[in-house]
C-alpha positions as MATLAB code, in Angstrom:
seq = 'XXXXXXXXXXXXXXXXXXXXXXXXXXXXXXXXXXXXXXXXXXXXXXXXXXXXXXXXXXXXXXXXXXXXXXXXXXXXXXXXXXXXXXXXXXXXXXXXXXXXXXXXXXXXXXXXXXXXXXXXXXXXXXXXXXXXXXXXXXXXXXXXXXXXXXXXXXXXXXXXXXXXXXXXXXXXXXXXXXXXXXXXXXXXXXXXXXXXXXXXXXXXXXXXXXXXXXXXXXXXXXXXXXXXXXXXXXXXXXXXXXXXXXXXXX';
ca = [
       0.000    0.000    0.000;
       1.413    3.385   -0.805;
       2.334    5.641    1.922;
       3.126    9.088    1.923;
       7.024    8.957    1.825;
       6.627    7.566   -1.324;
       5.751   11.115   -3.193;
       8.841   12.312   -1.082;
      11.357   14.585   -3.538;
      14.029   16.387   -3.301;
      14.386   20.480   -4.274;
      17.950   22.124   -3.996;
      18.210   25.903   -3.436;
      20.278   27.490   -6.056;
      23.157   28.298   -4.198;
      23.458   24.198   -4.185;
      26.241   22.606   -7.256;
      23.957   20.594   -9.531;
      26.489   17.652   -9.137;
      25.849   17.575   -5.236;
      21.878   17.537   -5.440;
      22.040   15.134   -8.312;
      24.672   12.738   -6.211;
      21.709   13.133   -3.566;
      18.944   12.483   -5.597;
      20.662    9.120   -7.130;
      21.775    7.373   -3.520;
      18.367    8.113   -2.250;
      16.671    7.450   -5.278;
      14.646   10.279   -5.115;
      13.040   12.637   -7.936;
      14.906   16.750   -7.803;
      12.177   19.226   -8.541;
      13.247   23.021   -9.504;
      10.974   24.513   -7.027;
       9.679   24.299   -3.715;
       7.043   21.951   -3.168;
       3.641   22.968   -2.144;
       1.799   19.880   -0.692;
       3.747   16.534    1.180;
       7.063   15.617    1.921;
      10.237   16.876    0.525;
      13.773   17.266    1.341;
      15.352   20.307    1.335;
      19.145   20.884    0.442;
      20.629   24.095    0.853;
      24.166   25.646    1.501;
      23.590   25.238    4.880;
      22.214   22.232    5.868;
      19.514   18.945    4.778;
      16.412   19.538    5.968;
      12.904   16.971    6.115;
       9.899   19.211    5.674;
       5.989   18.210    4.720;
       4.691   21.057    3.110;
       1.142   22.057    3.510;
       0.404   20.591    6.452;
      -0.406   22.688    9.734;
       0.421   20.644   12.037;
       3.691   20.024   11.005;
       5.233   23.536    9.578;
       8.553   23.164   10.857;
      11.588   21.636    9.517;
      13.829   18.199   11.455;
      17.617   18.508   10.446;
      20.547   17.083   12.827;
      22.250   20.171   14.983;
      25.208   18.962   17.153;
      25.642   22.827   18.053;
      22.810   23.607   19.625;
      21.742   24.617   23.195;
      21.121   21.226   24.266;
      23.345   19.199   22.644;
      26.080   21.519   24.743;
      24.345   20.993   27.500;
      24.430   17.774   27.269;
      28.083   17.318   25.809;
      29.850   19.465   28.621;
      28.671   17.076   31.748;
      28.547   13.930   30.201;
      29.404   11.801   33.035;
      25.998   12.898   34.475;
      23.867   11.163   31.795;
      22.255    8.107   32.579;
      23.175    6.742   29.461;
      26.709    7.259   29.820;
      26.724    5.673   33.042;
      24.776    2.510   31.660;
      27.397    2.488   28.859;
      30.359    3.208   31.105;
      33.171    0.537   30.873;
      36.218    0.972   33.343;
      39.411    1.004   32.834;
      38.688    0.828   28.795;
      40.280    3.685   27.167;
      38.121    4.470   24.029;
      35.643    1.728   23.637;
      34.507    0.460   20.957;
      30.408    1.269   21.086;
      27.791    0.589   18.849;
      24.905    2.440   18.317;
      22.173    0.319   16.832;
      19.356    2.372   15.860;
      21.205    5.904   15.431;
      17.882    7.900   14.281;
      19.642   11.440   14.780;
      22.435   10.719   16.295;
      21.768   12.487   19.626;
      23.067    9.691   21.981;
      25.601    8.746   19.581;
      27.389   12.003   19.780;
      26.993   11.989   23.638;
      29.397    9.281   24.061;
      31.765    9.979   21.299;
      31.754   13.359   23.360;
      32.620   11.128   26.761;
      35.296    9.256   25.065;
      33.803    6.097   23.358;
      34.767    5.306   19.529;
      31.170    5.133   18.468;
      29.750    3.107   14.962;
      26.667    4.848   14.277;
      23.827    2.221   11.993;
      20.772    3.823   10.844;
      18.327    1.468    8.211;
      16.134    4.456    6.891;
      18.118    5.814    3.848;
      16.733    9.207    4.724;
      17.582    9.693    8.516;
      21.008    8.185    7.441;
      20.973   11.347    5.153;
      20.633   13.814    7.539;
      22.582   12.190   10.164;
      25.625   12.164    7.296;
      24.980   15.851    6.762;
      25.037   17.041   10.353;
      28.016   15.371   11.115;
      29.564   16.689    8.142;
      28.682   19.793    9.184;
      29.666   19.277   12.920;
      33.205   18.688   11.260;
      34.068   21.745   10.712;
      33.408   23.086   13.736;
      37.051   22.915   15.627;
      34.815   22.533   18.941;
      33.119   18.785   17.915;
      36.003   18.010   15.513;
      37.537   15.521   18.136;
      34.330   14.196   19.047;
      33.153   13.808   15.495;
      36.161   12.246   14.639;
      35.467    9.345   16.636;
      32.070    8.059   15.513;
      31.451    6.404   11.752;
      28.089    6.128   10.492;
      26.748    3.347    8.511;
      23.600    2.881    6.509;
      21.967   -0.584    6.829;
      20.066   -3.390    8.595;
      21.797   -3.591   11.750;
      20.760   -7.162   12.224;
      22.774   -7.989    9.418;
      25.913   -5.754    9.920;
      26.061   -6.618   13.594;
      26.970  -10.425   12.249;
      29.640   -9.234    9.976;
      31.890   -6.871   12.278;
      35.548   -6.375   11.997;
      35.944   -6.008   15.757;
      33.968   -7.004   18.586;
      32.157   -3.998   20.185;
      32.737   -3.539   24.231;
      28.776   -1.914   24.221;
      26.206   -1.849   22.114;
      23.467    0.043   22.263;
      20.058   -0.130   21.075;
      17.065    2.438   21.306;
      13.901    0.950   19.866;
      10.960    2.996   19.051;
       8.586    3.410   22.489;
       5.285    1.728   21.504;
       2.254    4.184   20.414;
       0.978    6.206   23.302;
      -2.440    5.731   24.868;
      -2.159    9.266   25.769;
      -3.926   12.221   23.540;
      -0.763   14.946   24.106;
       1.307   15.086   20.948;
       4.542   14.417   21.064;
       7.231   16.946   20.251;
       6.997   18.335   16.372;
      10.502   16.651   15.844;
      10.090   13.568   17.190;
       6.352   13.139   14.452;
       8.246   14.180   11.548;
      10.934   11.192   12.548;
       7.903    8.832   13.026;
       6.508    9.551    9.699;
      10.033    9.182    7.835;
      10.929    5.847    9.714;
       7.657    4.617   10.090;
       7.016    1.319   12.169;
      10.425    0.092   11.357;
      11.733   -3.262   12.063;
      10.614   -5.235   15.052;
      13.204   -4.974   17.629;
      13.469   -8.455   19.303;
      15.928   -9.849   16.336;
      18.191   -6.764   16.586;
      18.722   -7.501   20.429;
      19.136  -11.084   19.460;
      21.907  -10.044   17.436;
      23.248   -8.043   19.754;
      23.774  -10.469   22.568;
      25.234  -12.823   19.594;
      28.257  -10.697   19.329;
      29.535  -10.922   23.110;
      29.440   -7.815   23.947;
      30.523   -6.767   27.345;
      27.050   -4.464   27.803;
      23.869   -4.349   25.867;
      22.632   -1.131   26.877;
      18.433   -0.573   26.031;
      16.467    1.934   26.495;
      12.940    1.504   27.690;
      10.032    3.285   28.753;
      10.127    3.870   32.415;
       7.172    1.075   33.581;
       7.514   -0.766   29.954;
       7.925   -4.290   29.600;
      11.496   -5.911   28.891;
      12.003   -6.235   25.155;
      11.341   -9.534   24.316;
      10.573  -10.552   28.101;
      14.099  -10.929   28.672;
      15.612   -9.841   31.977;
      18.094   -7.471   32.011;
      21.555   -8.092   34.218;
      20.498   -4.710   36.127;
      18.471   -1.551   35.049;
      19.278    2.529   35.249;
      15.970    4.622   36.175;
      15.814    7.951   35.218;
      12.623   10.035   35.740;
      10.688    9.075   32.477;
      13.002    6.344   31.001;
      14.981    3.607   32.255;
      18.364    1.688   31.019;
      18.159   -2.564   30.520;
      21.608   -3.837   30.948;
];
């Protein structure tokens, strides 16, 4: 059944090379239009950034691009050690560790622990979030404030099932962040976090990917749950992390 990612296209503003939004268009595999779109979903490529957008609708006039500069990824990125996360991941006397981060989506926890030290492999399945991950940590580059964090993390685009069979080197932590189930409650969630729904959609079922995980002998398997959720795939963890709203299977 069609969905509505599949009219998704691609318009370039003109201060864009030709040869970069045609590159684009071909790896995604994706239709470039000359001018701004007026109804559904589009990506937009400028000199400054990749940006998701659905045009016309109301609910949804923003844009979702990845930032690694912003107010709370500093926030975030100058106390590290306080993050629950970090302290799930945490591996002692380990300098660098090698961490995997299953189901990168933006990137946000990724760059948290490259930022506390870990050597992180970023794997994303949705061609387009992969997109916009590779373009904000191509921008984050060139900033000479993330360049040694940045440095440390690789992204790759692909069923992480799959790659997580075929590694190179064993992983000291991987970590896996499966989408929450739908919520019972009316609020909407943040404008962000509906325009990454609708681009990733349901998206695999998660049980095989923490299979996989497991199969590689990693020192920690680090998941992150909804605070009163059930485990994923009714197995119990070695010990759990509680925050206020989520909580960390070990």
């Amino acid at each position: 059944m069609p969905t509505p990612l599949d009219a998704l296209v691609l318009w370039a503003a003109a201060d864009v090379p030709r040869l970069r939004a045609a590159e684009l268009s071909h790896l995604l595999r994706i239709p470039c239009v000359a001018t701004a779109p007026q109804q559904g979903p589009f990506l937009h490529l400028s000199g400054q950034r990749l940006e998701f957008r659905m045009a016309g609708d109301t609910e949804l006039p923003g844009a979702l691009w990845v930032d690694f500069d912003n107010d709370d990824a500093r926030r975030r990125s100058r106390q590290p050690g306080g993050e629950l996360l970090v302290r799930a991941a945490k591996i002692r006397q380990m300098e660098q560790p090698l961490l995997i981060d299953a189901t990168a989506g933006l990137g946000r926890d990724g760059f948290l622990l490259a930022c506390q030290g870990f050597r992180v492999q970023m794997i994303e399945a949705n061609p387009i979030v992969a997109a916009l991950l590779a373009n904000g940590l191509d921008r984050a580059r060139l900033l000479p404030h993330l360049h040694a964090a940045v440095s440390r993390i690789r992204l790759i685009q692909g069923d992480a099932v799959d790659i997580l069979a075929t590694l190179d080197e064993q992983p000291a932590v991987i970590s896996l962040d499966p989408m929450f189930p739908e919520r019972t409650k009316s609020a909407k969630v943040k404008q962000n976090l509906r325009l990454l729904q609708l681009l990733d959609g349901k998206g695999s079922p998660p049980e095989p990917l923490l299979q996989a995980a497991l199969a590689t002998g990693a020192r920690k398997v680090v998941v992150k749950r909804p605070l009163k959720g059930p485990f994923l795939a009714d197995l119990p963890p070695s010990y759990t992390l509680k925050g206020k709203a989520v909580r960390f299977d070990i």
